[in-house]
Structures are given as structure tokens and as C-alpha cells.
C-alpha positions as CSV (number, residue, x, y, z in Angstrom):
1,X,0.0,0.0,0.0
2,X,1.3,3.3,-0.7
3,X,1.4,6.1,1.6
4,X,-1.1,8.8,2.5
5,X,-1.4,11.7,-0.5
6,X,-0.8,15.1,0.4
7,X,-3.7,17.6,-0.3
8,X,-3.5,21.3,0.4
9,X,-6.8,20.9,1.8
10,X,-8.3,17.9,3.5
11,X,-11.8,17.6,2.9
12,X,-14.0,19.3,5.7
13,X,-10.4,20.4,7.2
14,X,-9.0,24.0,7.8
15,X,-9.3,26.5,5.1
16,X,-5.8,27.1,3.7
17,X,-5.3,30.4,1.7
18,X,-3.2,30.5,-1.4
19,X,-0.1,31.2,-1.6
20,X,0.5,34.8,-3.0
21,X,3.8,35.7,-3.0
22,X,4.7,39.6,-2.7
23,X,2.6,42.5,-3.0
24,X,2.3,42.8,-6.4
25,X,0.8,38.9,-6.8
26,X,-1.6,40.2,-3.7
27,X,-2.5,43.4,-5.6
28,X,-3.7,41.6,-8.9
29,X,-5.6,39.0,-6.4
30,X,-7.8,41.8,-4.7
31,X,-8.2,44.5,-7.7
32,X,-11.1,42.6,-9.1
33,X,-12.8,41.9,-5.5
34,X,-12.6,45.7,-5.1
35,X,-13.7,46.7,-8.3
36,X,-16.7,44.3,-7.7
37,X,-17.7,45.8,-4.6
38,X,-17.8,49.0,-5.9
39,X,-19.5,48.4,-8.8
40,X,-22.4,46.5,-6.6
41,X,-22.0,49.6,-4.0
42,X,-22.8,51.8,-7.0
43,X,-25.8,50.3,-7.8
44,X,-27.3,48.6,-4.5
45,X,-25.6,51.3,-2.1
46,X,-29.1,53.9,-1.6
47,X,-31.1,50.6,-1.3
48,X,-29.3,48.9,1.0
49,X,-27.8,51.2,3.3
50,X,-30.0,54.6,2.9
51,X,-33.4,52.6,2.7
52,X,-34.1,54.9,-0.7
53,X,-36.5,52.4,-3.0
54,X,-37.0,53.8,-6.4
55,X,-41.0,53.6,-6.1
56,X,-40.9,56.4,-3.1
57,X,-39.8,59.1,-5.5
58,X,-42.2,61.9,-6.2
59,X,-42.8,60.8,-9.4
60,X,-43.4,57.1,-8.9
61,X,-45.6,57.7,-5.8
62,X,-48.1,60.2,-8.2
63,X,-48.5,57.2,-10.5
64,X,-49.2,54.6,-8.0
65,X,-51.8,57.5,-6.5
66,X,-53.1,57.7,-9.7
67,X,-53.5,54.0,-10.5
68,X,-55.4,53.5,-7.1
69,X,-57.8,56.2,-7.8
70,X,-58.8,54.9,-11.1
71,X,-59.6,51.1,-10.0
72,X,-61.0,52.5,-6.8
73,X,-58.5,50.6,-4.6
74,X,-55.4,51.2,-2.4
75,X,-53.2,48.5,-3.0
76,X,-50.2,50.5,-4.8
77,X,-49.8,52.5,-1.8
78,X,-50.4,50.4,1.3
79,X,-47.7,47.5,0.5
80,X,-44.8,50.3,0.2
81,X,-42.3,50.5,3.0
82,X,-42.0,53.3,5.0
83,X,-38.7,54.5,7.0
């Protein structure tokens, strides 16, 4: 029988991180994780930490009036959130 194979990472053991040697290796490893959460901070950012939706602007919140008052109901308006 052979001996026992080395893996960098048993399964279900410790998580080992790659092996990035020197800054500029580490630099070209986290550009693109930075650039992604920027681009999703630029786009999800007033949602998620501002609480601004787009339906309470002025101009979506005079439509959904005006769609309640011609069927007569107030659905539009009573399932927004509120802050």
C-alpha cells in the first residue's frame, strides 16, 4: 500500500489560503474583489444602506396614487415600505 497523498486541503479540514507571493501577486488577487464591490455599492448602495427604494420618488408615488384612484382601490400604496 502506498502512503497517504498530500492535499493542500483535507476535505471538511482548515481553510488554507493561497499562496500569494509579494505585493504585487496580492494586488492583482484583490483588484477585481474591489472593483466588484464597488460596482455593486454603486448600484445597491441607496437601497441597501439609505433605505431609498425607487418607487418612493415623487414621481413614482403620483403614479401609484393615480392608479389607485382609477380602480378604486389602495393597493399600490399600502404595500410600500415606510422609513
Amino acid at each position: 500500500m502506498a502512503g497517504a497523498a498530500h492535499h493542500p486541503r483535507a476535505p471538511g479540514g482548515p481553510f488554507v489560503p493561497p499562496k500569494v507571493h509579494g505585493r504585487w501577486g496580492a494586488k492583482l488577487m484583490m483588484a477585481p474583489v474591489w472593483f466588484f464591490v464597488m460596482y455593486r455599492m454603486y448600484h445597491d448602495g441607496p437601497h441597501h444602506f439609505l433605505h431609498k427604494h425607487q418607487w418612493e420618488e415623487p414621481k413614482h408615488l403620483a403614479y401609484l396614487e393615480e392608479v389607485d384612484k382609477k380602480f378604486g382601490t389602495t393597493y399600490a400604496t399600502d404595500n410600500m415600505h415606510h422609513h
